[in-house]
VMD Tcl script that draws the C-alpha trace (Angstrom):
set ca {
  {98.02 116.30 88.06}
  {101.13 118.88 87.44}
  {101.63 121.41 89.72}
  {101.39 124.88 87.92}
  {104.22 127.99 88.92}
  {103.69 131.66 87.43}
  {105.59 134.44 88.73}
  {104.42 135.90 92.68}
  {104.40 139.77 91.67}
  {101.38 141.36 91.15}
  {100.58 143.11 88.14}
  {97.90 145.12 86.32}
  {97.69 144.24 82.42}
  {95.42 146.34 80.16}
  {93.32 143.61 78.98}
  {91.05 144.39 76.39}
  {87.19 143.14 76.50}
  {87.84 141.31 79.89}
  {84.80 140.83 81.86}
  {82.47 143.54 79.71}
  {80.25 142.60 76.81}
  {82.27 143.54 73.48}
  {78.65 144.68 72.28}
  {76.49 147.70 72.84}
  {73.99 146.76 75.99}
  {70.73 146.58 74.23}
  {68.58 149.36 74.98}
  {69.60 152.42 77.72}
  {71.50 152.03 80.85}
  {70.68 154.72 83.50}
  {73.29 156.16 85.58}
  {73.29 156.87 89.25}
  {73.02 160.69 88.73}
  {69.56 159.77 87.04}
  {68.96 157.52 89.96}
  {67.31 154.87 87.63}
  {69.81 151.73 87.50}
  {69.12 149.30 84.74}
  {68.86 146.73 87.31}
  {69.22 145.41 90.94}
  {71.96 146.96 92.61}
  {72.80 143.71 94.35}
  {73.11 141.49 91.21}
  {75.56 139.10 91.52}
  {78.60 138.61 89.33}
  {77.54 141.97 87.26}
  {81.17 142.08 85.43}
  {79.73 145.64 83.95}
  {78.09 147.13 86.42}
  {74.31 147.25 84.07}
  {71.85 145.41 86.61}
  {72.74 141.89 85.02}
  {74.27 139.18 86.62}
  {76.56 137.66 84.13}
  {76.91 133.70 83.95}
  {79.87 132.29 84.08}
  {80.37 129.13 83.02}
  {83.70 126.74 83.82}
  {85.25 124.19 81.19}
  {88.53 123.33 83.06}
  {88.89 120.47 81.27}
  {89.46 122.18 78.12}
  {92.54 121.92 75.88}
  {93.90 125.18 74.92}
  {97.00 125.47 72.99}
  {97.04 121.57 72.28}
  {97.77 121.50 76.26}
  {94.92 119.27 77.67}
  {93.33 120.31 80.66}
  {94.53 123.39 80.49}
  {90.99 124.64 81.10}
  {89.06 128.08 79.87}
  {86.21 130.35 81.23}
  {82.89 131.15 79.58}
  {81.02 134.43 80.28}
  {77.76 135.00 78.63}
  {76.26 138.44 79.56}
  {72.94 138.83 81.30}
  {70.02 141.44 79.36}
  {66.32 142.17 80.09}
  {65.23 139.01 78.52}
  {67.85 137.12 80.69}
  {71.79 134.87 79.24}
  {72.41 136.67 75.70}
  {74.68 134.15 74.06}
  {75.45 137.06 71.46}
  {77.12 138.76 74.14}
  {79.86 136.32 75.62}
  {83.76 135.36 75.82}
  {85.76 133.07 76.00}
  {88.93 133.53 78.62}
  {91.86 131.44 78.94}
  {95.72 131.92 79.54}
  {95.95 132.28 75.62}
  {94.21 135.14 75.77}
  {96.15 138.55 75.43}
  {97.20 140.03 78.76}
  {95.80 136.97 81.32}
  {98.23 136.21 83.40}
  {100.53 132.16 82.98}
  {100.69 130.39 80.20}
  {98.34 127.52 79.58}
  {99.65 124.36 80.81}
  {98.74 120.70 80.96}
  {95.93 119.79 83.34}
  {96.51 123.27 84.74}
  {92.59 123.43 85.52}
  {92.04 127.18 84.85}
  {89.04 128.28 86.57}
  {88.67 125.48 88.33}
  {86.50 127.35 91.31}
  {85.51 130.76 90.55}
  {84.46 133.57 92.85}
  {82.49 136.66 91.57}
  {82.46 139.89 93.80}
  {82.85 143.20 93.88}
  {86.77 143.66 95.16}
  {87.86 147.18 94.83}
  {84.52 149.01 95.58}
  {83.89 150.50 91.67}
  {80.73 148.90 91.32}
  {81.61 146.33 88.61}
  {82.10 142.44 89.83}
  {85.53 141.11 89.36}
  {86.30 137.78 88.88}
  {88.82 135.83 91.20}
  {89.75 132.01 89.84}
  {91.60 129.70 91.47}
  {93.14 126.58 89.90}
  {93.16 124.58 93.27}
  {96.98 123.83 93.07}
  {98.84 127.30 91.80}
  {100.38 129.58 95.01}
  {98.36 132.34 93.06}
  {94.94 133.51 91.76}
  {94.56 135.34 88.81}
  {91.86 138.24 89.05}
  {89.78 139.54 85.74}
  {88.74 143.76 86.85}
  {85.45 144.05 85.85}
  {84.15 147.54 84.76}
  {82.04 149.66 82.35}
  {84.05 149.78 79.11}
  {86.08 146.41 78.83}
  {89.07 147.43 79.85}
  {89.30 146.32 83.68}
  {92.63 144.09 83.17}
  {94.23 141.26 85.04}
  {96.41 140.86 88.02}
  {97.51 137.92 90.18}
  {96.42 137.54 94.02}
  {99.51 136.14 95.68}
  {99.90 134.04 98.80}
  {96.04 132.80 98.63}
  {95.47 129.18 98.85}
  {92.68 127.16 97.63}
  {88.98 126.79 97.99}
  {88.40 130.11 98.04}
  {85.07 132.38 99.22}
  {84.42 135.65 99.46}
  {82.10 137.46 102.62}
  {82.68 140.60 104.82}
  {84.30 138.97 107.73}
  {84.75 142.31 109.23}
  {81.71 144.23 108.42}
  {83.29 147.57 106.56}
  {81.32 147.19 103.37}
  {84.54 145.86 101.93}
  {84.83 142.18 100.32}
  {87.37 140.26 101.48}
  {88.66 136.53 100.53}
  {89.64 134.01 102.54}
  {91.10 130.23 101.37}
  {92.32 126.86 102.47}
  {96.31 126.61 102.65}
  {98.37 126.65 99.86}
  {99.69 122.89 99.38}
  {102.52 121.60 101.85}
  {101.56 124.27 104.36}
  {100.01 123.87 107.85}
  {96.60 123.41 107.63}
  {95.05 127.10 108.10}
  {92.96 129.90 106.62}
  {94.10 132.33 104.58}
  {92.48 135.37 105.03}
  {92.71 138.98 102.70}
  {90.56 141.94 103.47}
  {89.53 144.15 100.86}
  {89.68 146.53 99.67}
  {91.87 145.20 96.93}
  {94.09 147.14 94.56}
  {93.50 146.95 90.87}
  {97.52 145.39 91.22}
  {96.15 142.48 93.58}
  {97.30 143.83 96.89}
  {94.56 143.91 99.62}
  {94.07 146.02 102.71}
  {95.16 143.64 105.14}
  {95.59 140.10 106.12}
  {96.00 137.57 108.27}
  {96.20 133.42 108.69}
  {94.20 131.46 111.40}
  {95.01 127.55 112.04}
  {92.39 125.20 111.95}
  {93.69 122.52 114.38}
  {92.85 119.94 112.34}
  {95.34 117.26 110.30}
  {95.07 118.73 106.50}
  {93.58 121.55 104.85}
  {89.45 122.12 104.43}
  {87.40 120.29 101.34}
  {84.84 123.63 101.18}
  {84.19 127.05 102.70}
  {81.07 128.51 102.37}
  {80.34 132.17 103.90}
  {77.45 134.29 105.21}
  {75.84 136.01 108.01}
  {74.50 133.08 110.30}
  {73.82 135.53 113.34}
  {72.31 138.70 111.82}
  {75.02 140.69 113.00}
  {76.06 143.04 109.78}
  {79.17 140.49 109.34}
  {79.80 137.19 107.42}
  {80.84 134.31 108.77}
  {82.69 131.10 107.44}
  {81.92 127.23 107.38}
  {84.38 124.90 107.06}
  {84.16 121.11 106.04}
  {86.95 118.74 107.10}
  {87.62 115.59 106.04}
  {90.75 113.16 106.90}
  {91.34 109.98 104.37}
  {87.75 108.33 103.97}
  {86.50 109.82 107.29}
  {84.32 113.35 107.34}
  {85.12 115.94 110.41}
  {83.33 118.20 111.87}
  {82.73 121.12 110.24}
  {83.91 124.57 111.92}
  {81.92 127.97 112.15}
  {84.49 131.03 112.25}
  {82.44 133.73 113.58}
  {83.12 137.28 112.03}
  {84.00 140.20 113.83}
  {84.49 143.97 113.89}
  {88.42 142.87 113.45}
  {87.77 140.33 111.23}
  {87.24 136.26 111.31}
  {87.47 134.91 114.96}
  {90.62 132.47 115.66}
  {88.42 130.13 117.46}
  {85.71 127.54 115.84}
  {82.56 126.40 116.98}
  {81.59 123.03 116.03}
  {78.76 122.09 113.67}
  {78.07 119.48 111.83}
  {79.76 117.14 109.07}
  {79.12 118.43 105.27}
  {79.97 117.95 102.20}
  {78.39 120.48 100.44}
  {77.21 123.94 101.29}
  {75.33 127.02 100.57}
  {73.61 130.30 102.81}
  {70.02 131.77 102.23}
  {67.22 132.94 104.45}
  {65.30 130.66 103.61}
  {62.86 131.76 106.60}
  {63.31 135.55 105.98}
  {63.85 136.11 110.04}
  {66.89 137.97 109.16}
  {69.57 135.40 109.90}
  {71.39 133.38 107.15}
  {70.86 129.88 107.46}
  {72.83 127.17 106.69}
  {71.95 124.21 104.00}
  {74.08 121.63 103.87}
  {74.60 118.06 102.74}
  {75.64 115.85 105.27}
  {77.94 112.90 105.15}
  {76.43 109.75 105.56}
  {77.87 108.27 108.31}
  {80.33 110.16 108.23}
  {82.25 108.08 105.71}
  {83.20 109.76 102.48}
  {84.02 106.73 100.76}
  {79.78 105.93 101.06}
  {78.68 109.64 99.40}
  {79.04 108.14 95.92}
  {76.32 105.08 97.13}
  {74.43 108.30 99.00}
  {70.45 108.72 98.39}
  {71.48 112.04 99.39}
  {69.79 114.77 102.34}
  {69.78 117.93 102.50}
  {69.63 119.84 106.27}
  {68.71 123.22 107.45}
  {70.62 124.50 110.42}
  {68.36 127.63 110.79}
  {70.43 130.97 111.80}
  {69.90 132.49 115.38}
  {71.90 135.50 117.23}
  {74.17 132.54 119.01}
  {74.56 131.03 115.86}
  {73.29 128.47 113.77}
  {71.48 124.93 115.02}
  {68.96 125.40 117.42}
  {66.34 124.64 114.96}
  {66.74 122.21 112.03}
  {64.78 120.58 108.83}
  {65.89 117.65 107.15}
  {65.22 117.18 103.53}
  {65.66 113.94 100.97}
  {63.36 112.88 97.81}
  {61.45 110.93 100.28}
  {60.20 114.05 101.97}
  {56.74 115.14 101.11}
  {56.18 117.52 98.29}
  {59.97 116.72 96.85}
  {59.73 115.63 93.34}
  {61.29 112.17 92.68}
  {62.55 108.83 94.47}
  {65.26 108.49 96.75}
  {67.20 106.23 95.01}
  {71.24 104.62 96.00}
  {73.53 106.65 94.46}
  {71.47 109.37 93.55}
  {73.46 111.74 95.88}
  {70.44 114.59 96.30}
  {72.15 117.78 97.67}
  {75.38 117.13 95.67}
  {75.75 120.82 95.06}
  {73.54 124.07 96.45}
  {72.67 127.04 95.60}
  {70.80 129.69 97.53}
  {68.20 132.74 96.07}
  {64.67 133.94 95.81}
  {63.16 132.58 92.59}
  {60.20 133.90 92.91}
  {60.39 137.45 94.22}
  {58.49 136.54 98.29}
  {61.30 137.51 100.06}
  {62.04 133.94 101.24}
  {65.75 132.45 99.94}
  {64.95 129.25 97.74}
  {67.12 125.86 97.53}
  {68.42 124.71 94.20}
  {69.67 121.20 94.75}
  {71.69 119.30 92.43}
  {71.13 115.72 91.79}
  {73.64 114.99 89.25}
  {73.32 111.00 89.41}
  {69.98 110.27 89.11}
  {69.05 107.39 86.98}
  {66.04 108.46 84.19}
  {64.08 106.47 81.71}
  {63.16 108.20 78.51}
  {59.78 107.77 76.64}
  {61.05 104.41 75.24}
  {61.69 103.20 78.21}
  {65.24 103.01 78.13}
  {67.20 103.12 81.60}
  {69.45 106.29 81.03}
  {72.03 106.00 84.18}
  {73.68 109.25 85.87}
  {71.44 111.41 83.29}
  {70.74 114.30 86.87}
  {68.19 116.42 87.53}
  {67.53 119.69 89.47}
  {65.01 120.07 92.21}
  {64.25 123.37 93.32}
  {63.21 123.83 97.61}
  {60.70 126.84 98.11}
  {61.75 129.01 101.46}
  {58.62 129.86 103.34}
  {57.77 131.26 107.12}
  {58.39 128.06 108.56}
  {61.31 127.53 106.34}
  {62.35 125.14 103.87}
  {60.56 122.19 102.91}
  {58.78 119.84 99.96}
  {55.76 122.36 99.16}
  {55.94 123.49 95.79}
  {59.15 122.47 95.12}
  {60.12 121.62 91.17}
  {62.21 119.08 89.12}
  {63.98 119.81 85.95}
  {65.85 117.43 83.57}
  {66.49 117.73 79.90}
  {63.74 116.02 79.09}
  {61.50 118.69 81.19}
  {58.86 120.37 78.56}
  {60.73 123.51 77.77}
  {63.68 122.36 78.38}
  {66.23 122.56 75.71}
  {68.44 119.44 75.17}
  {67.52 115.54 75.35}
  {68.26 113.88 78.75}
  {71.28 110.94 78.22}
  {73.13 109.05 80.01}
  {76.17 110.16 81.66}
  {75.43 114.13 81.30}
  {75.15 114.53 84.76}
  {73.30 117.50 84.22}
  {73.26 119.88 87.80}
  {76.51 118.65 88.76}
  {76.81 122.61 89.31}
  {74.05 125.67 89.54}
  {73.65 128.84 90.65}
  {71.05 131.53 91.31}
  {71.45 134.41 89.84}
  {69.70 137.49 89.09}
  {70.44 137.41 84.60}
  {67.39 139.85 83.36}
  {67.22 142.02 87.02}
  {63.84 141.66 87.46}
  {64.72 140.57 91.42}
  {63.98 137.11 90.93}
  {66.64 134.82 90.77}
  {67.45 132.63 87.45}
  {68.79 129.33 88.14}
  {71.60 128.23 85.89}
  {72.76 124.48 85.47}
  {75.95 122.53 84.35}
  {76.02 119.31 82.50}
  {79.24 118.72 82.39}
  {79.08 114.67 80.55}
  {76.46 116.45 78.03}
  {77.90 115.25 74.65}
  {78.34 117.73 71.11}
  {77.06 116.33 67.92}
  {80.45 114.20 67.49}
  {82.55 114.54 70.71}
  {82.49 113.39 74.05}
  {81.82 115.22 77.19}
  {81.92 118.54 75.92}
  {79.81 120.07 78.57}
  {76.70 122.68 78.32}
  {74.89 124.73 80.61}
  {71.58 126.26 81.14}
  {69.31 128.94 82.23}
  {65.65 129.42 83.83}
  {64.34 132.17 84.65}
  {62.38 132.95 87.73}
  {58.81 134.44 87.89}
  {56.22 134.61 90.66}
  {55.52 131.34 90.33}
  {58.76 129.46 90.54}
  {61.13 128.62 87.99}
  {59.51 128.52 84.55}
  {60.66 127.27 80.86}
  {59.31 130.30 78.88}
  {62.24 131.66 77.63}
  {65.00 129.26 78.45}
  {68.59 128.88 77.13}
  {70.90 126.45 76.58}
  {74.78 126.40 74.96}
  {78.05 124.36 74.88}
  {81.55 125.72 74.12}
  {80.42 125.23 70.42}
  {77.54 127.65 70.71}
  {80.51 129.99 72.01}
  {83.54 129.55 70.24}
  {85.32 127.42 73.17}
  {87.09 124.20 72.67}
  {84.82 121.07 72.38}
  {86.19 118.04 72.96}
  {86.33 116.89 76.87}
  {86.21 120.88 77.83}
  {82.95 119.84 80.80}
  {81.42 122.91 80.27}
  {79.16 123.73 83.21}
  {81.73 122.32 85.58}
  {81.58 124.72 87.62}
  {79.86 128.69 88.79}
  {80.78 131.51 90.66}
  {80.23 131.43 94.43}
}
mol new
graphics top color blue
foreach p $ca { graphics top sphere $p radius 0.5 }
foreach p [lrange $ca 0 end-1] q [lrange $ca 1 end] { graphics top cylinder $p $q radius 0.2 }
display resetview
């Protein structure tokens, strides 16, 4: 793939409709002088500050401009009935005032990161192409007219916490490539011109650069720590926990683990983040594509994650489905509470798993979604759910190749404090092209995850590009 360059200097564009619905928000939004906000406060990626986490939806495979691969962003606004497909976007470097130029399998929003960065209240959007020495940054706020900047000197793979515990996001990321393997590490506050507060580097000891960071508080001390997963050629590494501090990330690791996948939830509601993870199977990464898949619990503590563990796979009792080879259960995680206890539950991705439809035809890498309930002993099998396109309710027709929860996320889209799952497919197919992509939402209730009321789109449904975009690549962290 080509290597993308774009000027280093940040800058603040006047972008209109970035990151804020270009329609009214249906019915009243209270104010905090009334004290009555439409919504959670803590809703994640809420681009407009209403109570409504806002879903946004990757096709970085998309052509735009004739350039393929260039790649585009989807955003469809949250409401009180949950994803309003009448309030979306579509966001590219064709569009007026976004930073670059679209370019040839320059992967725009490749990974995406959703979080507050300059304390106003309204999510911004930070993307990251995996190979540019610069990340572009949409400024959410209430009337559409947030604007763009660039974030230079940030590397890939990039996660957001509060390393340092001052209320203030920060980011952190993998090198840039052809640097020494470290972390890259900018504490917010941010500028609305892409400069942060401070920063700093720490060096990872290890031969190249991490595959994944994943952050949260794993100690229950006010301040977010970071996981990182190593791998070197077809072997896995082990994985490194960077405590945080009241200066910021520690310079030295403790070892946990290999992974190759990640997320953070209480799933035990003690008060400590734990850790969900996929391991590697033997610690070869060449054998995760022939992987039944597990997922694994390293339950937080005030020393730190791993005293206590669960161990998870489609064998377990209570988990829907057959551990099958290849099926690669836990291929991507997600974290939230669905149903409102107070317990963090487990979305887990099973993106290869081979169905059979009512005629009893073999439909091979078709995926699935199994959700783990979080309970006072933890995580486990007991009323844990499956979803595929062929799930009642469901929207869609499962077939083969869609891959469908290749990515998901929990998020909070109708702020009713339960969190919604959403779910990428993207090998779904449109009417005439291939691999076009889609993605979907259910919403949470009491009792799980339910159907009533769920929604599905592709780049059609939106006005994106069609043809090879794999909508539903990828989510926000």
């Amino acid at each position: 793939m080509r290597h993308r360059s774009r000027s280093t200097t940040a800058r603040r564009i006047a972008v209109a409709a970035l990151l804020a619905t270009p329609l009214a928000v249906s019915g009243p939004v209270a104010t905090a002088a009334e004290g009555e906000p439409a919504g959670p406060t803590a809703a994640t990626a809420d681009f407009n500050n209403d109570g409504y986490a806002d879903i946004v939806a990757t096709a970085p495979h998309g052509t735009v401009a004739g350039k393929p691969g260039a790649g585009y962003i989807t955003v469809v606004h949250g409401s009180a009935k949950g994803a309003d497909t009448a309030k979306r976007q579509v966001i590219s470097q064709a569009t007026a005032g976004v930073p670059g130029e679209p370019t040839e399998d320059g992967l725009f929003g490749y990974r995406t990161v959703a979080r507050d960065l300059d304390g106003d209240g309204c999510d911004d959007l930070v993307m990251d192409t995996g190979y540019a020495s610069e990340m572009t940054v949409l400024w959410g706020s209430t009337d559409g007219k947030g604007g763009a900047s660039t974030l230079p000197g940030i590397g890939r793979n990039v996660t957001a916490g509060d390393f340092n515990g001052d209320g203030h996001t920060d980011l952190v990321s993998d090198a840039k490539d052809g640097e020494e393997p470290q972390l890259h590490v900018a504490y917010g506050p941010f500028t609305r011109d892409g400069r942060p507060a401070s920063t700093g580097t720490i060096n990872t000891g290890r031969t190249f650069g991490s595959v994944d960071l994943v952050a949260g508080d794993l100690d229950g001390d006010g301040k977010d720590d970071l996981v990182s997963f190593h791998a070197f050629e077809e072997m896995s590494e082990r994985s490194q926990l960077w405590r945080g501090t009241g200066e910021g990330l520690s310079s030295t690791a403790t070892a946990l683990p290999d992974a190759a996948a990640g997320a953070v939830g209480d799933v035990d509601n003690d008060g400590y983040g734990d850790l969900i993870f996929r391991p590697v199977p033997n610690g070869v990464v060449e054998d995760q594509p022939y992987d039944k898949g597990t997922v694994k619990v390293l339950y937080g503590a005030a020393g730190g994650p791993g005293a206590r563990t669960t161990t998870l796979t489609q064998d377990s009792a209570g988990v829907p489905g057959v551990g099958e080879e290849g099926d690669q259960f836990g291929y991507s995680l997600s974290a939230g509470d669905v149903n409102g206890d107070g317990y963090a539950d487990v979305a887990v991705g099973i993106p290869f798993e081979d169905l059979t439809n009512s005629a009893g035809r073999a439909l091979k890498d078709a995926g699935s979604t199994v959700l783990l309930k979080g309970g006072k002993g933890g995580l486990s099998g007991t009323g844990a759910q499956a979803f595929t396109q062929d799930t009642p309710g469901v929207p869609g027709v499962a077939e083969a190749g869609d891959r469908h929860g290749e990515a998901l996320a929990l998020l909070d889209t109708n702020g009713d404090g339960k969190a919604d799952l959403t779910t990428g497919a993207p090998g779904e197919d449109g009417t005439t092209l291939k691999d076009t992509g889609a993605a979907w939402s259910l919403l949470g209730s009491p009792t799980g995850l339910t159907t009533t009321g769920a929604v599905s789109y592709g780049p059609g449904t939106l006005g994106g590009p069609e043809s090879g975009a794999a909508l539903g690549s990828g989510f926000p962290r």
